[in-house]
N, C-alpha and C positions, 0 to 999 in steps of 0.2 A: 868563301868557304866552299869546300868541296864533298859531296857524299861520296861513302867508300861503304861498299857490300866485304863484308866480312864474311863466308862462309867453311862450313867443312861439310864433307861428303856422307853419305848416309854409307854407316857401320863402322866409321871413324873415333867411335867411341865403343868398340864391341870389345877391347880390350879390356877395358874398366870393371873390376869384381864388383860383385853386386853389392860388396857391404861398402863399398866406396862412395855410391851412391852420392850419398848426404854432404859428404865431403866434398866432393865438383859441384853439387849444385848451390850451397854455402859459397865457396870458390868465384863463380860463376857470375849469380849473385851479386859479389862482393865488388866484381870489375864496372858490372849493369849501374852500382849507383856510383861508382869512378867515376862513370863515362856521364852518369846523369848531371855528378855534381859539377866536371868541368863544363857541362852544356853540351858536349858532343855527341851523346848519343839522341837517335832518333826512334829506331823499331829493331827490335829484333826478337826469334822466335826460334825454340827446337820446329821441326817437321815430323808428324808421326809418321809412323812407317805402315804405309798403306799404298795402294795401286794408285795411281796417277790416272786423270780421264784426262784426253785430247779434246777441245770443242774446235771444230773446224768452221770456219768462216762461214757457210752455208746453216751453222748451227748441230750439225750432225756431230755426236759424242764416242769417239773410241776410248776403248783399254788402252791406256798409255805405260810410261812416257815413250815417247818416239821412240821406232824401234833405235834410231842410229845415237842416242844416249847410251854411253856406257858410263856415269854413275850418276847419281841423285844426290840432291842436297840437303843433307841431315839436319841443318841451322844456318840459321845467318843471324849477323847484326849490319845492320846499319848505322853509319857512323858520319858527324859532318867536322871537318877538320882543313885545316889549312894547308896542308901540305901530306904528299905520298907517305913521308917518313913519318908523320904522325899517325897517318892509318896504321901502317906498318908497326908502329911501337904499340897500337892499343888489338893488334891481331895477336903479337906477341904477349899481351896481356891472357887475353881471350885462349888463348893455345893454352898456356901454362893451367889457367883453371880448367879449362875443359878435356885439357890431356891427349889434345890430337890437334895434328898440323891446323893453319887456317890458312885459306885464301883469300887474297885481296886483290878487287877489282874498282878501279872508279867508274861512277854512273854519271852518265850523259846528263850535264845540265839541264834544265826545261824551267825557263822561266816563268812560263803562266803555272806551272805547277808551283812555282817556288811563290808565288803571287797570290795563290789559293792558300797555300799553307799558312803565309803570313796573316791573311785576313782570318783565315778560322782560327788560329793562335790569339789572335787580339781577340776572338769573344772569348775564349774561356781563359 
């Protein structure tokens, strides 16, 4: 299986009236325990909308994000699925409740991470 970041852009939902609110997040929601019950979802999270801080190696903290970012990422899901087009059909999920594009990228394997995962999964 493959993890695939599912994201949309921060104000990619600026469209949405505010009495609609309840309805995307119902929506929303309704995909979260889709993905739970097939087993494929892992994490996913709105982003509030706040200033970003840089921590630079040295430990020193700027105002961020980079200046050379032109946009930020409103949500993501994370998602583990067998193949592109599966991401791809559970982004299209994801769009329709959320009412704005998404993007899908796959993430670089890491075994010892997938190796830590499994062990803390087996305690709880």
């Amino acid at each position: 299986m493959t993890r695939y970041l599912i994201s949309f852009s921060d104000g990619a939902m600026d469209h949405i009236p505010d009495g609609d609110w309840a309805d995307v997040g119902k929506a929303s929601h309704a995909v979260v325990q889709d993905a739970h019950a097939a087993g494929v979802w892992v994490f996913g999270a709105g982003i509030e909308r706040q200033r970003a801080s840089v921590v630079a190696t040295d430990g020193t903290v700027a105002d961020g994000p980079y200046p050379e970012t032109k946009e930020v990422i409103g949500g993501f899901s994370i998602i583990d699925v067998g193949t592109r087009e599966e991401a791809l059909a559970w982004a299209a999920k994801i769009a329709v409740a959320c009412r704005c594009a998404q993007e899908v990228r796959e993430l670089m394997p890491d075994a010892e991470q997938d190796a830590m995962l499994r062990q803390a999964n087996n305690r709880g």
